[in-house]
C-alpha positions as CSV (number, residue, x, y, z in Angstrom):
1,X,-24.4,-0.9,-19.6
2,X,-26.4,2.5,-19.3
3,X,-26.5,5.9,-21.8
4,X,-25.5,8.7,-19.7
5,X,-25.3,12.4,-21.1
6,X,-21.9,14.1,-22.0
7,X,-22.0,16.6,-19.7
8,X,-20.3,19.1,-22.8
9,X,-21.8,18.4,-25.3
10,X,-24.9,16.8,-24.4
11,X,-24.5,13.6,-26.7
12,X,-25.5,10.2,-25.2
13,X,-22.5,8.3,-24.5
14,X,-22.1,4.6,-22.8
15,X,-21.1,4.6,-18.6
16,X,-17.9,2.5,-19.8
17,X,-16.6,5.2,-22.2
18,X,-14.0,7.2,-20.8
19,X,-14.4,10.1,-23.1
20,X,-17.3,11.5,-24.7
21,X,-17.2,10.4,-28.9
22,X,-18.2,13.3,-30.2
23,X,-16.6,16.3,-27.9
24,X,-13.6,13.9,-26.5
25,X,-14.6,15.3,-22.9
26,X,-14.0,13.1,-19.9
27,X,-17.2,11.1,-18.8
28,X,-18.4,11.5,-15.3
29,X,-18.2,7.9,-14.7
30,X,-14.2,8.5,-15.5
31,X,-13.9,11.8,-13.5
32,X,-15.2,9.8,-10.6
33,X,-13.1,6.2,-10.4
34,X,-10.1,8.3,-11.0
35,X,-10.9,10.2,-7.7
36,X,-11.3,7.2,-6.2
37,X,-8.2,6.0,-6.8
38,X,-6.6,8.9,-6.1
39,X,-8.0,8.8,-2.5
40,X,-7.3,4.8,-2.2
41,X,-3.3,6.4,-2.7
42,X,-3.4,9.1,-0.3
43,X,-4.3,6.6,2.4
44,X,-1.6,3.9,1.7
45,X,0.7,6.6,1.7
46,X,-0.3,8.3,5.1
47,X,-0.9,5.1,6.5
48,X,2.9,3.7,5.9
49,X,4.1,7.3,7.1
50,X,2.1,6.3,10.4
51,X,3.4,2.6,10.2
52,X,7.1,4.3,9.9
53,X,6.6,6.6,12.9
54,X,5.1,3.8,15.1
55,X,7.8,1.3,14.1
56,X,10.9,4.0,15.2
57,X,9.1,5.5,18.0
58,X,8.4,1.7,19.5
59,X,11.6,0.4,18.5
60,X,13.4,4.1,20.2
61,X,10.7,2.9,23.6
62,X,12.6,-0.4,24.2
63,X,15.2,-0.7,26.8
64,X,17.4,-3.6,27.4
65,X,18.2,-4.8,31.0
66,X,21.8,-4.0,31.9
67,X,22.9,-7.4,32.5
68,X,22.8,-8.6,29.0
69,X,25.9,-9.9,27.8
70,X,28.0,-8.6,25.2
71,X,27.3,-10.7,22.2
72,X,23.5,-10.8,22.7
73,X,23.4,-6.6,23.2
74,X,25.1,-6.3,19.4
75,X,22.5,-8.9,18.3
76,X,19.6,-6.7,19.6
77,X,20.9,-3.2,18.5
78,X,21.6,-4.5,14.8
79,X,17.7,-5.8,15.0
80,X,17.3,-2.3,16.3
81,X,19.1,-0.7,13.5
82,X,17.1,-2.9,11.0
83,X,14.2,-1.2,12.5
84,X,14.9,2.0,12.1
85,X,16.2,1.5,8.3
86,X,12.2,-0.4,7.7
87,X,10.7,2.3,9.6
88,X,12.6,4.8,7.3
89,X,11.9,2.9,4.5
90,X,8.1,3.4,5.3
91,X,8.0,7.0,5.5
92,X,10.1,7.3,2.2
93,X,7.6,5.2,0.6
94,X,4.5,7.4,1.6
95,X,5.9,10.8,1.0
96,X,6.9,9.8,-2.6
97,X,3.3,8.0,-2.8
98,X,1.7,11.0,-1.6
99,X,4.2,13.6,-4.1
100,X,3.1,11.3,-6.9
101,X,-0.6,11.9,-6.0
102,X,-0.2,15.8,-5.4
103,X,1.9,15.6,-8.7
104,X,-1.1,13.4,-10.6
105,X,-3.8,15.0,-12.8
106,X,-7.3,14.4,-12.1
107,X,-8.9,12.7,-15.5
């Protein structure tokens, strides 16, 4: 544990503190891991946006040879349909991950 300088009020204050004592402003050390974690979010949620694209776009790529019979070609298009409802699923998951982070104040 270090003494850093409030950067308001010029008061030593400890690296865990969130916010300065005497002033009550937001320590550097805060300003920064919340920053962090703010990126660490935007990544999930572009990275399941890109994991929902990829999932639909290889699942629309597949083609099923014409001699399938009936009961196995409603077997693969419900697996198909599954698919699309993950890959959905994904994409909802990152846009209101990334909303939340837009939406987020920065301590």
């Amino acid at each position: 544990m270090s003494l850093l300088n409030c950067k308001e009020c010029g008061s030593q204050i400890s690296d865990t503190s969130k916010t300065c004592p005497h002033c009550g402003a937001p320590s550097t050390m805060a300003v920064g891991l919340s920053n962090q974690n703010k990126a660490g979010k935007i990544l999930v949620g572009v990275f399941s946006i890109f994991a929902g694209l990829v999932l639909i776009i290889w699942n629309l790529s597949k083609e099923y040879p014409s001699y399938m019979d009936r009961e196995l070609a409603d077997k693969y298009f419900e697996i198909s349909s599954q698919l699309h409802i993950a890959g959905l699923f994904l994409i909802l998951i990152g846009i209101i991950i990334l909303w939340y982070v837009s939406r987020a104040k920065t301590k």
